[in-house]
N, C-alpha and C positions, 0 to 999 in steps of 0.2 A: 648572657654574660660570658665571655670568655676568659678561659682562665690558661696560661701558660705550667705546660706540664714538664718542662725541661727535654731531655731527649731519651736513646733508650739504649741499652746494653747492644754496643758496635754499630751505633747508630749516631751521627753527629749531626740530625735533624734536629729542628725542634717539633715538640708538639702542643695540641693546644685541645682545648676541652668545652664544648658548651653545657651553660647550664640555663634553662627554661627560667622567668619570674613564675614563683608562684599566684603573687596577681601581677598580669600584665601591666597594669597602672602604676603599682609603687616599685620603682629602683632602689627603695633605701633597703631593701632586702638584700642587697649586694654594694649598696653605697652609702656614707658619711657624708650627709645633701647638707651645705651648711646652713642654708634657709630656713632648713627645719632644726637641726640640731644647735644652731645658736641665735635661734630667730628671739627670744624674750631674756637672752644675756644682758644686762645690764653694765656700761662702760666702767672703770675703776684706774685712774690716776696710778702710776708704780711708781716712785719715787724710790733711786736703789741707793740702799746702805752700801754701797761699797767706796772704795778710792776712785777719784778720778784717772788711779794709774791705770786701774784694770780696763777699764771702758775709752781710753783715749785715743786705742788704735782704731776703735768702731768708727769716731768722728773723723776720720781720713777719708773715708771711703762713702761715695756719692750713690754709688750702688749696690748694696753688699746681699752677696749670693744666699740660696737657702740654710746652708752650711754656716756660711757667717751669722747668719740671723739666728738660727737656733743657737750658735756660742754667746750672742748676746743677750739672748734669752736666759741662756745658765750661768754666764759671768755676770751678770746684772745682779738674777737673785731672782729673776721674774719667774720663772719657771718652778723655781724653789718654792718661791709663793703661790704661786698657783699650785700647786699639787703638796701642798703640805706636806713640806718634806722640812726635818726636825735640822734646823742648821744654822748657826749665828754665823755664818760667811757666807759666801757665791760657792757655787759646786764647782768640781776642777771639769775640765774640759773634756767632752763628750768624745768616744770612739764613734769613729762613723766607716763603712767599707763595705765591700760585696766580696761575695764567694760561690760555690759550688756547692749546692746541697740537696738532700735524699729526703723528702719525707711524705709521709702519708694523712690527707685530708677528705673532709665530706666535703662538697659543694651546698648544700641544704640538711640542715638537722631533718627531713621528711623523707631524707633520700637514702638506698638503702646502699646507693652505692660509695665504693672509698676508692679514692685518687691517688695515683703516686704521682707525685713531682720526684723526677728521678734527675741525679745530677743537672739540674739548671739553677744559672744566676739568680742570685736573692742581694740585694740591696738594701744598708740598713744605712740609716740618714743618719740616728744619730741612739747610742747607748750608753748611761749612766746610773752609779748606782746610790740610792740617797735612801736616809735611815728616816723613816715614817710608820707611825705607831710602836716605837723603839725595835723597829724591825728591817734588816737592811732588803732592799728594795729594788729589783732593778727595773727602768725606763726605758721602752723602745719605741721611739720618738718617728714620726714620719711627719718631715716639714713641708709646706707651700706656701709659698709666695706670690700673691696676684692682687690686682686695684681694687676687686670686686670679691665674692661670696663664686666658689665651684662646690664642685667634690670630691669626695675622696675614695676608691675603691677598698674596702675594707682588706682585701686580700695584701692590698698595699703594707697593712697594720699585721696580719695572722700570717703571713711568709715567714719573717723574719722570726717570730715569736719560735714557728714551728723547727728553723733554721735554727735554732740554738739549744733546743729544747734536751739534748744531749750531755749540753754542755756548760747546763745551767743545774746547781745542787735542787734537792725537791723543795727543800727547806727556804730559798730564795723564791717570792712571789715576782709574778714577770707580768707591768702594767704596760698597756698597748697604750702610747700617747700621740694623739693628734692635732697637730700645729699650725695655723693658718696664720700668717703675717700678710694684713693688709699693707700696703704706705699709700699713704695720705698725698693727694697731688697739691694741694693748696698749702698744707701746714708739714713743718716738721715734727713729726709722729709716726710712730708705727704703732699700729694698733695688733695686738697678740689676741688671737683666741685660739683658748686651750679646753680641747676633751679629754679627759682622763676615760677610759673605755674599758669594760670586763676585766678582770682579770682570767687569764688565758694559761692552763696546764694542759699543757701537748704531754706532759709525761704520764699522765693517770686515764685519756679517755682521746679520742678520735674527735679533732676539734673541727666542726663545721662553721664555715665561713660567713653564713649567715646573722650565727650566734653573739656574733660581736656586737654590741651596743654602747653607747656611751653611759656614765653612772654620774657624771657631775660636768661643767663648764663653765670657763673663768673667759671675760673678756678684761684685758690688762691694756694699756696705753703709758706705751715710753715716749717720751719727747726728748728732741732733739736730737733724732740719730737720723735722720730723712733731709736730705738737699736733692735729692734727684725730682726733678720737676718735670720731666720726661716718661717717667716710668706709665 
């Protein structure tokens, strides 16, 4: 696996880092395989409580980007519902952006060694925060969009987490969420499936990349937001 380490003090390289599978066979050691993590999901109809005002500018758009898709996920309510998040409306709309940032990581919980990612880009799709177990919550959402089941690099998920970890109270739990939006070539549908994954304290102990696991998954289906018959 390769893992991008940012660059280095008067250095405007980048650098990058291997790390060995511990069994050569399984990649979920380092990946989010959706074949396996949502292979026995069962489908569930989402019908969203909201106004047709909030959702009318989705049906404009024939193609709408990972960015788009993940807002309709949150303007809907889909999202909300799928992660049990405590809320009689749509949640307001997600911070999404990248930056420059310092932190220190394991590559394998077996490994004795710790990584710095020093000053390089981190990418976060999408961040919100929703009141679950009467407890406010924050979401850090990594979205994709494809016809088919890929993967997902889990590092994808623990950057961003690690990237904020400064700048999030200790008191606020930080849930790593992963977002696949199939669409549908025959029908108008998008099909959502959602991993809710570990929750992740970069402030209390040295977070290995490994460690990440999924703890629950929702497969959701919104209709009629899909005209693109190309994709």
């Amino acid at each position: 696996m390769v893992f991008r380490l940012g660059s280095r003090p008067n250095d405007n390289n980048t650098y990058f880092a291997l790390a060995a599978l511990s069994n050569k066979d399984d990649w979920s050691e380092y990946f989010l395989i959706d074949k396996i993590i949502f292979k026995d999901t069962q489908p569930e109809i989402f019908l969203p409580n909201v106004s047709i005002r909030q959702l009318f500018a989705f049906n404009l758009l024939s193609n709408l980007t990972e960015n788009s898709l993940i807002n309709l996920a949150i303007s809907s309510g889909l999202l909300a519902n799928a992660l049990n998040i405590e809320t009689s409306e749509s949640l307001a709309a997600s911070a999404s952006g990248q930056g420059i940032f310092s932190f220190e990581f394991k590559p394998n919980s077996q490994s004795e060694l710790i990584w710095n990612h020093y000053k390089g880009q981190v990418e976060i799709d999408a961040l919100f925060v929703g009141r679950r177990n009467s407890q406010e919550t924050l979401f850090v959402v990594e979205a994709k969009t494809s016809s088919s089941f890929q993967s997902l690099a889990k590092h994808k998920l623990v950057y961003p987490v690690l990237a904020l970890r400064s700048k999030v109270p200790g008191y606020i739990p930080m849930i790593p969420v992963y977002v696949r939006a199939i669409k549908s070539k025959s029908r108008q549908e998008i099909s959502f499936y959602i991993a809710e994954c570990t929750p992740l304290d970069a402030r209390k102990e040295t977070i290995s990349i490994n460690k990440l696991d999924v703890v629950s998954v929702k497969h959701l289906v919104l209709m009629g937001f899909n005209n693109d018959q190309s994709f």
